[in-house]
C-alpha positions in Angstrom: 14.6 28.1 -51.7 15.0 24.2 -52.6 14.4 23.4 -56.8 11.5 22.2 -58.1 9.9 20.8 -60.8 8.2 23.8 -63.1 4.8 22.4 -64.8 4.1 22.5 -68.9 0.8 23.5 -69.6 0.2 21.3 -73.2 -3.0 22.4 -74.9 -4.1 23.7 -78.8 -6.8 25.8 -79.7 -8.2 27.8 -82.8 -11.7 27.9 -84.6 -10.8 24.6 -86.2 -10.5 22.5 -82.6 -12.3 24.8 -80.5 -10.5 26.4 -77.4 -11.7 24.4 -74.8 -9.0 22.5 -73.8 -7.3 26.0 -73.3 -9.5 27.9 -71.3 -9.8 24.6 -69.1 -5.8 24.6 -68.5 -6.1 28.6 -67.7 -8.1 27.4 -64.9 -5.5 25.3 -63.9 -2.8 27.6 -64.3 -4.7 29.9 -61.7 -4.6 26.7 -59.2 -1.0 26.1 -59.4 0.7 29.4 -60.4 0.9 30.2 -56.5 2.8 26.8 -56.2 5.1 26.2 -59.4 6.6 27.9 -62.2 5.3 27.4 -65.5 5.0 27.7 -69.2 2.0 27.2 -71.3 3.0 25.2 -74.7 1.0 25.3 -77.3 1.2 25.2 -81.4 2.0 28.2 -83.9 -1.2 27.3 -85.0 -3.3 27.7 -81.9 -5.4 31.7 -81.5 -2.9 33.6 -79.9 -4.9 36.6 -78.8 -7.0 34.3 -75.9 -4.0 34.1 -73.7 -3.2 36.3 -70.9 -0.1 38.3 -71.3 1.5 37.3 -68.3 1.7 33.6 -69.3 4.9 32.7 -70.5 4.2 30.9 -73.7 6.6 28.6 -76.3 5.0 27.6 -79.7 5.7 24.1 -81.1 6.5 24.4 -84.7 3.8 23.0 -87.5 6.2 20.8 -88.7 6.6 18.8 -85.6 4.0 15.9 -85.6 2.5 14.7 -82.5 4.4 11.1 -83.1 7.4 13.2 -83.1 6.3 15.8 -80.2 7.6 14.1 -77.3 11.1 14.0 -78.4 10.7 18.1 -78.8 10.0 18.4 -75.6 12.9 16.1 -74.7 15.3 17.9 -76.2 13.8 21.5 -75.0 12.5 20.3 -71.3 14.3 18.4 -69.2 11.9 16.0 -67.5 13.7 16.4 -64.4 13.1 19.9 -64.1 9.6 19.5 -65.2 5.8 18.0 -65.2 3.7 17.6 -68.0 -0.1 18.5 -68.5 -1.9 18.0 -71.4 -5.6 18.6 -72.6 -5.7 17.6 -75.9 -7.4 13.9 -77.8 -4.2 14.2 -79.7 -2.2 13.2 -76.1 -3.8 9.6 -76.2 -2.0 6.2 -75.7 1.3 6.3 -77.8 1.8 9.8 -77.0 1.6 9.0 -73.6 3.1 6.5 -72.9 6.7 7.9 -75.2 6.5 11.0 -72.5 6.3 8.6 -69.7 9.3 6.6 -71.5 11.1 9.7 -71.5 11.2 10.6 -67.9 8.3 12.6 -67.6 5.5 13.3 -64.7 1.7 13.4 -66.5 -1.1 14.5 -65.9 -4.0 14.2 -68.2 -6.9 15.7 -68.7 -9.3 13.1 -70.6 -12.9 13.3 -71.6 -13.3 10.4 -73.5 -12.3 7.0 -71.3 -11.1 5.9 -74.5 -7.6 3.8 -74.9 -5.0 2.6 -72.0 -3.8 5.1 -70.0 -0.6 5.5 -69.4 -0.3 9.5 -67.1 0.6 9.9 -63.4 -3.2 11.2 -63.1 -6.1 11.0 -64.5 -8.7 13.7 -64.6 -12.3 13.5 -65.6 -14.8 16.1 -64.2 -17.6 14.3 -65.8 -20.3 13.8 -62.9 -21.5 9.9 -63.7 -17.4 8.8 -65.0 -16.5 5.6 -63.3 -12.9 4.3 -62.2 -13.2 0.7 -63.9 -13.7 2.0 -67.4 -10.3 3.0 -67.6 -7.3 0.8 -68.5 -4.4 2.7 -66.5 -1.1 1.5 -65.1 -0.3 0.3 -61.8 0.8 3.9 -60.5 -1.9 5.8 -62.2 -3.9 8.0 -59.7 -7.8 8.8 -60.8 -9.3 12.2 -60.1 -13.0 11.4 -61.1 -16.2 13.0 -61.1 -16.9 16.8 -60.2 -14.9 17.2 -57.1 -12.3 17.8 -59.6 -14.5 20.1 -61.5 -12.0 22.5 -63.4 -13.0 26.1 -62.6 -11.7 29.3 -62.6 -10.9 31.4 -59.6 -14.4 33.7 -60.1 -16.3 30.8 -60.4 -14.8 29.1 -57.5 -16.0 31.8 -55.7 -19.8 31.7 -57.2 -19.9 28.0 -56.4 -19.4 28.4 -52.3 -22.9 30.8 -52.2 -26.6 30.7 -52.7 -28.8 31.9 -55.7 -32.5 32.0 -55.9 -34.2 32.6 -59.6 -37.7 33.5 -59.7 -38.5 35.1 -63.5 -36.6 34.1 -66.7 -35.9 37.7 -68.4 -32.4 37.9 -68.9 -30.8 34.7 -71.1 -26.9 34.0 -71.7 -26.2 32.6 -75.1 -22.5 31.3 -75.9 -21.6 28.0 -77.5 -17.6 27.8 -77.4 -15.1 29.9 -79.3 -15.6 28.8 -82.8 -19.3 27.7 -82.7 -18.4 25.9 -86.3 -22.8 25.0 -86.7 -24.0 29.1 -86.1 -26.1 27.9 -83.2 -25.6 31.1 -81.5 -27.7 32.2 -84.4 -30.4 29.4 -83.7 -30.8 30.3 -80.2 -30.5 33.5 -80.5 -33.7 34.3 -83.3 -35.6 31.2 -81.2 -35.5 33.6 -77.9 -36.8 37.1 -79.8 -40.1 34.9 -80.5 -40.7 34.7 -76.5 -42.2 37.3 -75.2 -41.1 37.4 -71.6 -37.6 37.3 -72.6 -36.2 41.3 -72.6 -32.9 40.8 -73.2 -30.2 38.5 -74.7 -26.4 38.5 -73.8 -24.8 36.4 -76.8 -21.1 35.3 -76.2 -18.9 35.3 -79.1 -15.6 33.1 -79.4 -12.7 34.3 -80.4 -12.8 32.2 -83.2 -16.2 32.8 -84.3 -16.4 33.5 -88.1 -20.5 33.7 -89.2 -21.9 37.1 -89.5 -25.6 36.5 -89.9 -25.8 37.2 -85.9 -24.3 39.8 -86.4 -26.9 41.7 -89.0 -29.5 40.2 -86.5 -28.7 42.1 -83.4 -28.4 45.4 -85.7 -32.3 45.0 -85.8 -33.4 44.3 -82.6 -31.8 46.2 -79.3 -33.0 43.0 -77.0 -29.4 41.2 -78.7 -26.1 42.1 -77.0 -23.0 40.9 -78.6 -19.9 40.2 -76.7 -16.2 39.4 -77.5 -13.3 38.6 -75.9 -14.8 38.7 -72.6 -12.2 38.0 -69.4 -13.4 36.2 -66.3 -14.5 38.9 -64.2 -17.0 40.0 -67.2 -18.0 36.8 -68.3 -18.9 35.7 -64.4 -21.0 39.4 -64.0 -22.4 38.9 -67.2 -23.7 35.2 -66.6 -24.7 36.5 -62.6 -27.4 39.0 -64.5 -28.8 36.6 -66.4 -31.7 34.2 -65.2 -31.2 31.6 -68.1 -28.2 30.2 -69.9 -27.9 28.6 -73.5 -24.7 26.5 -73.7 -23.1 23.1 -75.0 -22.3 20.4 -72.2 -18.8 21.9 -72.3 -16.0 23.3 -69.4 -18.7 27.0 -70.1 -21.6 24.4 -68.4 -19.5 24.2 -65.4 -19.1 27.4 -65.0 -22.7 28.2 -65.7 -23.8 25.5 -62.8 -20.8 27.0 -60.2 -22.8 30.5 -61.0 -26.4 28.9 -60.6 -28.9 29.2 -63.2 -31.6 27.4 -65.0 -29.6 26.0 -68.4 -31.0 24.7 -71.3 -27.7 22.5 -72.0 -26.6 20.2 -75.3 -24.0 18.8 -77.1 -22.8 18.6 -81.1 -19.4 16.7 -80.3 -19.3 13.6 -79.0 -16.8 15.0 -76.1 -19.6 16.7 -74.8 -21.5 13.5 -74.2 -20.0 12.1 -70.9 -21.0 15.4 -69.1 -24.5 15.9 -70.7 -25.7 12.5 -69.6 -24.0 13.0 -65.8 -26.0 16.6 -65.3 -29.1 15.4 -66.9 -28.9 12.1 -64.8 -28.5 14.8 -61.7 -31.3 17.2 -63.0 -28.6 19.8 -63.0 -29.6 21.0 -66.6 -32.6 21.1 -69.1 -31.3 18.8 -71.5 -31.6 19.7 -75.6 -30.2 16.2 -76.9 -27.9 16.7 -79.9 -28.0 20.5 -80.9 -27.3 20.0 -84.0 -30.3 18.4 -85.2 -32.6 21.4 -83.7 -34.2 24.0 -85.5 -35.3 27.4 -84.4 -38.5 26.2 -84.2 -37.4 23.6 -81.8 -35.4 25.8 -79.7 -38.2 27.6 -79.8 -40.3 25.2 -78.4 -38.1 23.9 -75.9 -37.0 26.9 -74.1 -40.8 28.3 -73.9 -41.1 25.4 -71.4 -38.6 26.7 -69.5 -39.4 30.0 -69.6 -42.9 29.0 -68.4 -42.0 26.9 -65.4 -43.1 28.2 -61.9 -39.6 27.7 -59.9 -36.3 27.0 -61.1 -35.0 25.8 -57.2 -34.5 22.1 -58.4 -32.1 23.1 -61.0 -30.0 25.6 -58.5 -29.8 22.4 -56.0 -28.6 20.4 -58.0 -26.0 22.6 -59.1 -25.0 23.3 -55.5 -24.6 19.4 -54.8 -22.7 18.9 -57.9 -19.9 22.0 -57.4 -18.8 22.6 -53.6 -16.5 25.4 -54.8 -13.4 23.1 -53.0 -12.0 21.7 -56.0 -9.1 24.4 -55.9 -8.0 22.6 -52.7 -8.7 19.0 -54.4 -6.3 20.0 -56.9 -3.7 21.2 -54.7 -3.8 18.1 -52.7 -3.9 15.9 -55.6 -0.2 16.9 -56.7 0.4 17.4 -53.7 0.3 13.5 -52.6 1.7 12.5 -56.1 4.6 14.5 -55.2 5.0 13.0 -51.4 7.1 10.3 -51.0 8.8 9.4 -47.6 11.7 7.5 -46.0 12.8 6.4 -42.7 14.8 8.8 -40.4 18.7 8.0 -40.1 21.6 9.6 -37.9 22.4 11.6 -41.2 19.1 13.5 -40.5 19.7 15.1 -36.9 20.9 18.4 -37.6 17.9 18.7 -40.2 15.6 18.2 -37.9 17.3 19.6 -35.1 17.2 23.1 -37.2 13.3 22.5 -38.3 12.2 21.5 -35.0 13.4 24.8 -33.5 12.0 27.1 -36.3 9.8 29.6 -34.1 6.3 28.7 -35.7 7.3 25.3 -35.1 8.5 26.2 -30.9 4.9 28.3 -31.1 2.6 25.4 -31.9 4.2 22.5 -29.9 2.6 21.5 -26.4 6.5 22.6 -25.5 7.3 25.9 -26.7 11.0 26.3 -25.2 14.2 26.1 -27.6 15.5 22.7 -27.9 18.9 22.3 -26.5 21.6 20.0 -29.4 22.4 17.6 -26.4 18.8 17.0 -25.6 18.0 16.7 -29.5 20.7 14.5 -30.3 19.8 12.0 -27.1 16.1 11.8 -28.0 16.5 11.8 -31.9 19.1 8.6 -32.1 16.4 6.7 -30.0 13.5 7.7 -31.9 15.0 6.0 -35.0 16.7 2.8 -32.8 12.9 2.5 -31.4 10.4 -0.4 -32.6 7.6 1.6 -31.3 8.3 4.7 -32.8 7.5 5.6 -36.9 9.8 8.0 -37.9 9.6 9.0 -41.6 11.2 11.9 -43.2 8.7 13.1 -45.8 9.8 14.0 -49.2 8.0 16.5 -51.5 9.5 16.1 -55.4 12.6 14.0 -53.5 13.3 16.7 -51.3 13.4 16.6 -47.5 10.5 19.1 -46.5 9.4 17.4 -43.2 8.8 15.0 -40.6 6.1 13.0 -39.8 6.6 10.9 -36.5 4.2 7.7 -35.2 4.5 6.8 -31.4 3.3 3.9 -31.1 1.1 3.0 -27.7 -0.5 -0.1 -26.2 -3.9 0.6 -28.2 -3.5 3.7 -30.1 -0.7 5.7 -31.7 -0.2 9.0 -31.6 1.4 11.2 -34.6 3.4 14.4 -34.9 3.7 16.4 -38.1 6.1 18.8 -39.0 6.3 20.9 -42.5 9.5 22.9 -43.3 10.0 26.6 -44.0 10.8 26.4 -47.0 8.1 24.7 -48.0 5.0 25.6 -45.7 3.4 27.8 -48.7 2.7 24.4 -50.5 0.1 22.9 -48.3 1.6 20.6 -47.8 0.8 19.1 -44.1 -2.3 17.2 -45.2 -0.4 15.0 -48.2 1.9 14.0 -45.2 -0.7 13.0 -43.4 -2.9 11.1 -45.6 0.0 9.6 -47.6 1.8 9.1 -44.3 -1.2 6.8 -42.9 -1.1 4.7 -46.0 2.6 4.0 -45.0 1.7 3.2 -41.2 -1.8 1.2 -42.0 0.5 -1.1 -44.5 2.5 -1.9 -40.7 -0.2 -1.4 -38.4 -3.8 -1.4 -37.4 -4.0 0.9 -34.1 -6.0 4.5 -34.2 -4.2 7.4 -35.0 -5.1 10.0 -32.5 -3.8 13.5 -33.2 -3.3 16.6 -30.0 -3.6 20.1 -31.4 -4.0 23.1 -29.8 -7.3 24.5 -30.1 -5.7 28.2 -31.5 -3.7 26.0 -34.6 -6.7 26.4 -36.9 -4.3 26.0 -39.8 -3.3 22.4 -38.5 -6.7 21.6 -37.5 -7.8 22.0 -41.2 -4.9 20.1 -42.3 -5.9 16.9 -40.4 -9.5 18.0 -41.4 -8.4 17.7 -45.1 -6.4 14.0 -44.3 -10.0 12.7 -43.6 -9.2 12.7 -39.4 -12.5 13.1 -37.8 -12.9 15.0 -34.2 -12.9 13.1 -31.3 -12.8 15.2 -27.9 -11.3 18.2 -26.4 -8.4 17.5 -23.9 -6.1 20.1 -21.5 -2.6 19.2 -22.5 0.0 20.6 -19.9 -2.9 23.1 -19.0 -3.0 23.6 -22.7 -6.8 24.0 -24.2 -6.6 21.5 -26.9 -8.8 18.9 -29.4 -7.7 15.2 -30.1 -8.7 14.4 -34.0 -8.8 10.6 -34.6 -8.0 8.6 -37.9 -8.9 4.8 -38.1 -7.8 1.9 -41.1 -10.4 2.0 -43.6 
């Protein structure tokens, strides 16, 4: 199996910070961990007992400033053996910008649009976020807006069906892991003063410190308390419920993926960016700035709610907002940072000459019998001699892991994609071929028409995912196939 970069996961959390920014890279983790190796990095500071205890984890010592992180991580992580991402408004310009010094890959995970950029990729899932607002270098890729909504695997899941609310009786409370203002508390004593409301599922933080919630719910059985939940019981818990209580946080996207009316806020300014962008869509009920409410004014607020006659407008919204395909997103977003390619040279025939005859490569050609060395040899040394024919050896982290060929006709072209073995688990086919067609459009301006067999649904999706649209269905050598078609933009 060829080397690879392994990714750092870079985040803190504790009741001081909040643990946002970790639970947002857990999601992440579950997106990648299929792909890469990695550890999660964090300081000695940060609540150990929220991480899973299969995640390999190295502490950063206390005494190790963030001006003087990034030469830790030099001298423990070798950047060419691995990728940086960070979630953190510690990671901002000068941070940046000595990792990038250093060697590193970047991604980084920003809320703010605050500061030049200086990371490999950007990501914001804010819903209204706008590429011009950021100062970024030239090679700086932008993930934007909630395509790139970061979500655990559960709630992935919840996002790709349908809901229907019709009666608010059930209400999730849970305002992040330290909840530093008690508005737990607030919410909590406002929803025993409605009387269709039976019962109230509160969400405690592992960082959470007040007690006075606690002395409430030993009064009144409607309050259940819960700690430490993992994702399959925080998901089932939020699925019972037909109202949620939460801050304009990562726990709103999760709420919105499940679908449910949400009486949504914010108390940091963090939270701002993706308040405004789900109240803009009428995703959420908005609450303004939760710290200035009362109980009275939760009070007031949520009996609206609770009184409406259908909830439908919130639920659409919701469904318009998360597709449940950012997993996918994700994966082909480091997938095309990590894609380079070169031309084909006489140095590469045996490589291809051993990939092209790879049995699931034989099976979906239009010509399934073994290719002979002669034969190979002949037509691969005037592939790469031909003016008319594209032939690029695709990379994937500098490593040879395929082919993508462009044969060039009188008014269209027509291309030919290979992945390797060794790397087929990556997904890789649909970064060749989007990434690929920047290369040829830079060159030329023909169609790219694409001939699949009709069985390949794997490649089918693959072009599907390079934005190639379906153009007709074709017999090739008595062959049931479907020609997909991709034009300059």
């Amino acid at each position: 199996m060829p080397t690879q970069k392994k990714m750092i996961f870079r985040a803190d959390g504790n009741s001081h910070i909040g643990l946002g920014h970790i639970y947002r890279l857990f999601a992440l983790v579950e997106i990648y961990k299929n792909y890469f190796q990695f550890i999660f990095v964090t300081k000695t500071s940060s609540t150990k007992t929220i991480f899973p205890n299969n995640y390999p984890i190295i502490f950063i010592p206390e005494t190790v400033s963030i001006a003087n992180e990034p030469e830790w991580l030099l001298q423990n992580f070798h950047p060419s053996k691995y990728l940086i991402i960070a979630d953190g408004y510690q990671f901002k310009s000068n941070y940046q910008k000595k990792i990038k010094d250093n060697g590193y890959s970047l991604i980084y995970i920003d809320d703010l649009v605050e500061g030049e950029m200086y990371a490999d990729i950007i990501v914001n899932h804010a819903a209204n976020v706008k590429s011009y607002k950021y100062q970024v270098q030239p090679y700086t890729r932008l993930a934007l807006g909630t395509d790139y909504a970061v979500l655990r695997p559960l709630f992935v899941k919840a996002a790709q069906t349908e809901r229907n609310i019709i009666n608010i009786v059930n209400v999730f409370v849970c305002f992040g892991g330290a909840d530093a203002l008690d508005l737990s508390y607030k919410a909590t004593k406002a929803l025993l003063g409605i009387k269709k409301i039976q019962n109230i599922h509160v969400v405690l933080g592992a960082a959470y410190k007040h007690s006075d919630i606690i002395a409430l719910a030993s009064k009144n059985t409607q309050i259940n308390l819960y700690r430490n939940l993992d994702e399959m019981a925080l998901c089932n818990l939020m699925k019972s419920c037909n109202l949620a209580i939460a801050p304009s946080s990562t726990i709103v996207y999760e709420l919105c993926a499940i679908k449910i009316p949400i009486f949504s806020g914010y108390f940091t300014d963090n939270q701002k960016n993706i308040y405004n962008a789900l109240l803009e869509k009428e995703a959420i009920e908005g609450a303004g700035d939760f710290s200035k409410l009362s109980t009275e004014d939760f009070k007031t607020k949520l009996k609206r709610i609770v009184n409406q006659e259908e909830f439908v407008h919130y639920l659409r919204a919701q469904q318009k907002l998360f597709d449940g395909q950012s997993p996918n997103r994700f994966i082909k977003l480091l997938n095309d940072f990590m894609v380079s390619f070169r031309k084909g040279t006489k140095e590469d025939m045996m490589l291809v000459y051993n990939w092209s005859n790879d049995p699931t490569v034989r099976q979906n050609s239009f010509n399934t019998d073994e290719i002979s060395l002669i034969n190979h040899e002949k037509w691969f040394n005037q592939k790469i001699k031909d003016d008319k024919t594209l032939f690029l050896i695709a990379l994937f982290d500098n490593q040879p892991a395929g082919v993508v060929r462009y044969e060039i006709k009188e008014d269209h072209t027509i291309i030919g994609v290979l992945v390797a073995k060794n790397f087929r688990r990556k997904k890789l086919a649909s970064s060749f071929l989007s990434e690929s067609a920047k290369y040829y459009f830079k060159q030329h301006h023909l169609p790219i028409f694409a001939y699949i067999k009709e069985e390949n649904k794997a490649s089918i999706k693959a072009f599907e995912r390079a934005s190639y649209t379906f153009y007709k269905k074709e017999s090739v050598k008595e062959t049931e196939s479907v020609v997909y078609k991709l034009e300059k933009k």
